[in-house]
C-alpha positions in Angstrom: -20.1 4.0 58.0 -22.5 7.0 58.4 -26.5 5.8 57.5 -26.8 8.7 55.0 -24.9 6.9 52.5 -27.3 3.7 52.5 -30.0 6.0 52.8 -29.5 7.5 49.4 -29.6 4.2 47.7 -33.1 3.7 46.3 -34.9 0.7 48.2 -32.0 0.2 50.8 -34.0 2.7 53.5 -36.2 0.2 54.6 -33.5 -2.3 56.0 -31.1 0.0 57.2 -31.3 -1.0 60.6 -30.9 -4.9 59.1 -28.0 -4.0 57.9 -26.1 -2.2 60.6 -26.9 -5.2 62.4 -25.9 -7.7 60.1 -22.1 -5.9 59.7 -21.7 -5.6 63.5 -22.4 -9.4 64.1 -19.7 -10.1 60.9 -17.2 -7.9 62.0 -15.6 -10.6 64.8 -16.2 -13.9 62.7 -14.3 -12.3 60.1 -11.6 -11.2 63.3 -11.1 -14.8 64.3 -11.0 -15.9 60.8 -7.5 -14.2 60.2 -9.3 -11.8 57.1 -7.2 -8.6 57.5 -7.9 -6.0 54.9 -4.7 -5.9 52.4 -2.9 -2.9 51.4 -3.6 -1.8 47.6 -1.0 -2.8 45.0 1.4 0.5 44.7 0.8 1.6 47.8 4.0 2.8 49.6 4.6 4.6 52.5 7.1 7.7 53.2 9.9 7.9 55.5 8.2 11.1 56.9 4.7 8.9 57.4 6.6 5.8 59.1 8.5 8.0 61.7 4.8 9.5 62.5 3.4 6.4 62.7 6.3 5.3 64.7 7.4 2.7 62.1 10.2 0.2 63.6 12.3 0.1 60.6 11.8 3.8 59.6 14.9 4.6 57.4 17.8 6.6 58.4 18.7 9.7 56.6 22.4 9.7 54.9 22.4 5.7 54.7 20.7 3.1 52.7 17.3 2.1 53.9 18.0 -0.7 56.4 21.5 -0.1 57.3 22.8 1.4 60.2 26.0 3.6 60.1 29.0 1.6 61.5 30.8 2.9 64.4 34.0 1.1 63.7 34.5 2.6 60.7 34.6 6.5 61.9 36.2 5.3 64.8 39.3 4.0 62.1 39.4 7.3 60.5 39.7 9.5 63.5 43.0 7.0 64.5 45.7 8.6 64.5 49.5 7.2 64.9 51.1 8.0 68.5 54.0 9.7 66.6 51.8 12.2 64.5 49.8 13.7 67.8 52.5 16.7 68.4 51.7 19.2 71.1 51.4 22.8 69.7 53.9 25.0 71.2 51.6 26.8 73.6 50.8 23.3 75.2 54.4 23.1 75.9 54.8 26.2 77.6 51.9 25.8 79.7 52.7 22.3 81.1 56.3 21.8 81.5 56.4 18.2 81.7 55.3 17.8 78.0 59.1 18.0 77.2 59.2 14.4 78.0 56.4 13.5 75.7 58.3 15.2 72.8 61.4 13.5 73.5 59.5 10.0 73.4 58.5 11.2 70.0 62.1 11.6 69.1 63.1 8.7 70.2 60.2 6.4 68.7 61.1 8.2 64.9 64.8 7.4 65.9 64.1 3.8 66.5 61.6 3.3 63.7 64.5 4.4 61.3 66.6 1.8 63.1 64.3 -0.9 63.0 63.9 -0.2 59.0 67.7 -0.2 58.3 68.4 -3.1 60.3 65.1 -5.0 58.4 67.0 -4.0 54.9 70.5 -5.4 56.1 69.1 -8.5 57.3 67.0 -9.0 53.6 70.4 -7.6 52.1 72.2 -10.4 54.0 69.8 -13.5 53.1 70.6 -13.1 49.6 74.7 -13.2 50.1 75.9 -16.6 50.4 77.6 -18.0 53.3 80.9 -17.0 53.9 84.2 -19.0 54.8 87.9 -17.6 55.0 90.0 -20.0 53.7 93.7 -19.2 52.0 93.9 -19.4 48.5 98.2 -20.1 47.7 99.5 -19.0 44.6 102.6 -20.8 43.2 104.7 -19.0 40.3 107.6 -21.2 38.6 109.7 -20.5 35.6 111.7 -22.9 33.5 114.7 -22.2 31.3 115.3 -24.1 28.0 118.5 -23.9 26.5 119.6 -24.0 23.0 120.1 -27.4 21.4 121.9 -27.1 18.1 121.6 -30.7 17.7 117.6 -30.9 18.3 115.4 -31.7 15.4 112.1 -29.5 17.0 112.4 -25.9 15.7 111.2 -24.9 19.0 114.4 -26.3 20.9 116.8 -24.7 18.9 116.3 -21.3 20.3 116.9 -20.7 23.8 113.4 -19.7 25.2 111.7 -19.9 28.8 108.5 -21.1 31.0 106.1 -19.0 33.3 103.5 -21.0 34.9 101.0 -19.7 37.2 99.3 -22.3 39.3 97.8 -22.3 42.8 95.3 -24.6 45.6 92.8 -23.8 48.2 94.5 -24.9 51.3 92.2 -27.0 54.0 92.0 -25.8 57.4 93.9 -27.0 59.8 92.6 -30.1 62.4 90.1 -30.3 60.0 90.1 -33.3 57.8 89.3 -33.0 54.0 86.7 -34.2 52.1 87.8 -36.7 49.7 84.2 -37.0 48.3 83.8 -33.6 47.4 85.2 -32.3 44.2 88.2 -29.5 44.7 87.5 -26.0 42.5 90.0 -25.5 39.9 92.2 -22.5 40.0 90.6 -20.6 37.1 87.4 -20.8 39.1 88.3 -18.4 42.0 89.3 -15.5 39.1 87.7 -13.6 36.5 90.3 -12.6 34.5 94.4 -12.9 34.6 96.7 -10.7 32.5 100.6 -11.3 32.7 102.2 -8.2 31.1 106.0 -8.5 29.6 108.6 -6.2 28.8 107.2 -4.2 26.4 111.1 -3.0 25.0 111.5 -6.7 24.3 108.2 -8.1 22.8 106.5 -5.5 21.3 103.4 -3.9 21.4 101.6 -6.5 19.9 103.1 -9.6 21.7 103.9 -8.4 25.3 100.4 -8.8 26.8 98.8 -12.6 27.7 95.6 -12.4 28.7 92.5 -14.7 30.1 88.9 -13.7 30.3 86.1 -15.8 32.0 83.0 -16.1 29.5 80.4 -18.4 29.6 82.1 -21.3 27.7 85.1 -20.9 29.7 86.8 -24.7 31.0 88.2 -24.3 34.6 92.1 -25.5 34.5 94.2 -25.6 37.6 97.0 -22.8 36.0 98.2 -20.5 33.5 101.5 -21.0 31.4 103.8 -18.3 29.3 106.2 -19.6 26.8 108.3 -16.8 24.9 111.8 -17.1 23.0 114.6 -15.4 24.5 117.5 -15.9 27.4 117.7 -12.5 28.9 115.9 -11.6 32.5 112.1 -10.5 31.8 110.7 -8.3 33.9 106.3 -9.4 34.3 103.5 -8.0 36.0 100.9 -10.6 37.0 97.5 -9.0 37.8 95.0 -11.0 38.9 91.0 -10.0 39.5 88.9 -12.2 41.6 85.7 -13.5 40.6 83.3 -11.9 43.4 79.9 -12.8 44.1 78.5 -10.3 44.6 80.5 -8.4 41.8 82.5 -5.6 43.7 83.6 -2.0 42.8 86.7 -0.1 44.0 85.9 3.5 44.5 87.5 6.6 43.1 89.9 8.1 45.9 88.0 10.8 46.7 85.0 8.7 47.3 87.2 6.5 49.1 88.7 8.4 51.7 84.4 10.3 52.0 83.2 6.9 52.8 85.7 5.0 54.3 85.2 2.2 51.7 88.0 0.8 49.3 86.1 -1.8 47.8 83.2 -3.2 48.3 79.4 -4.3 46.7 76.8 -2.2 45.3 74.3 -2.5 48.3 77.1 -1.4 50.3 78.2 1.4 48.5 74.8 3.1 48.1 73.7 2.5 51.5 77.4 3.9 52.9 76.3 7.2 50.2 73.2 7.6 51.6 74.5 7.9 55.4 76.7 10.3 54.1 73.9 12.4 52.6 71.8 11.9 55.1 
């Protein structure tokens, strides 16, 4: 504080030398007292005045003020997978022995594609159900019923005969069966049955019989025919097999391109697509 200001205040001239000592002999009680002079309200500082003045927490350009840029997170972006890092050709000239890197390359795309099929066959696989072999025996019987002139039943009368179409699932054998556990009626293994008759002789309105599984459907353990007539029939019994998973037969030509007769969706496509591929 230069004298020439208090000089220039009217009756301070006097005790200007009182008053330079009275501020020198405040100036440490007001040290020890823990006074520090406060900063004025709105008063900021810079980034440019705090790195001059050496500031400690002096703020960083490109990233919030007090936060540091993390490492980590370039060091994720430069990553790179083993399998994309392919020498340029003039790298492979020059050393010889990069052949050998290349082929590891190869072989680690090869075996990633493995690993991915065998992944879908085994998800492909949790959804079948378990499967047993077991024989399924079919037994066809016919009955003839001769004309009874004396019978009072219409039906007896004419001559007519019997088709019946029945069948089991055998148990293995040495293995003793279940008695607690209920059998599966014949109907159950099949989704539909259609017996086809001599067309010559019935019709073409009364030579077909046919069954169709719907939702209502009660299981029975056989099918049975009864038509008019004493003359040899010649039938055609066609039976489809209720698959689960449902099962397609291919066209011929697809058949003999992918070696597959029949056979379940899944299978099909994937069989296509090694084709293709």
């Amino acid at each position: 504080m230069a004298a020439t200001r208090f000089g220039s205040l009217p009756g301070m001239a006097g005790n200007m030398a009182g008053v330079q000592q009275q501020m020198m002999s405040q100036r440490p009680q007001q040290f020890n007292q823990g006074h520090f002079q406060a900063r004025p309200t709105g008063a900021t500082s810079s980034p440019q005045a705090s790195r001059m003045a050496g500031h400690p927490y002096a703020s960083v350009a490109g990233t919030p003020q007090g936060k540091r840029p993390d490492p980590k997170s370039s060091r994720r972006v430069k990553k790179k997978k083993a399998g994309d890092k392919v020498l340029p050709q003039r790298v492979r000239e020059l050393v010889p022995e990069s052949q050998a890197y290349m082929d590891l390359l190869a072989f680690e795309r090869k075996l990633d594609s493995t690993i991915m099929r065998k992944r879908l066959d085994i998800q492909e696989a949790l959804k079948r159900p378990v499967k047993q072999k077991r024989k399924l025996r079919v037994f066809l019987t016919t009955h003839f019923h001769g004309a009874r002139p004396d019978a009072e039943d219409e039906d007896s009368i004419v001559p007519s005969w019997e088709l019946r179409v029945e069948g089991k699932l055998m148990d293995d054998q040495g293995i003793k069966p279940d008695v607690t556990k209920q059998k599966r009626k014949f109907s159950s293994f099949f989704r539909s049955l259609v017996i086809e008759l001599d067309k010559d002789l019935y019709g073409p309105d009364n030579h077909l019989v046919e069954w169709h599984r719907t939702d209502k459907t009660q299981e029975t353990d056989g099918f049975q025919v009864k038509r008019p007539g004493e003359d040899k029939v010649k039938c055609t019994i066609m039976l489809l097999l209720d698959y689960q998973p449902a099962q397609y037969k291919l066209d011929p030509r697809l058949a003999r391109l992918l070696g597959i007769h029949t056979q379940t969706r899944p299978v099909i496509i994937n069989a296509l697509w090694q084709y293709i591929k």
